[in-house]
Residue, then its C-alpha position, 0 to 999 in steps of 0.5 A: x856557287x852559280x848552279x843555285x843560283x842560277x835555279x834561283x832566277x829561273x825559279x823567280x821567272x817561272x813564278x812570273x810567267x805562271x802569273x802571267x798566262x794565269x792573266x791570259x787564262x793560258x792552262x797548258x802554259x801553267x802546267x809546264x811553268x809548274x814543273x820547270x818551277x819544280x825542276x828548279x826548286x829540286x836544285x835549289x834544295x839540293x845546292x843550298x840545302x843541309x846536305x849540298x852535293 
């Protein structure tokens, strides 16, 4: 029960911090931010979602 919720916050704090360096007109930051965010998004689907594994 942790696992999705775990990728939750990490989801969250990805958000923020694309805003954040969004702020400082950072690019290369973004990106990354962009695909841990996916990364996250993928286990968050993958736990809660209709088909938990």
């Amino acid at each position: 029960m942790l696992t999705p919720l775990a990728a939750t916050g990490l989801a969250v704090l990805m958000v923020l911090a694309m805003g954040y360096h969004a702020r400082r007109k950072e690019s290369m930051p973004i990106a990354i931010n962009a695909v841990l965010l996916i990364l996250a998004a993928l286990v968050m689907w993958g736990r809660f979602g209709p088909h938990a594994f």
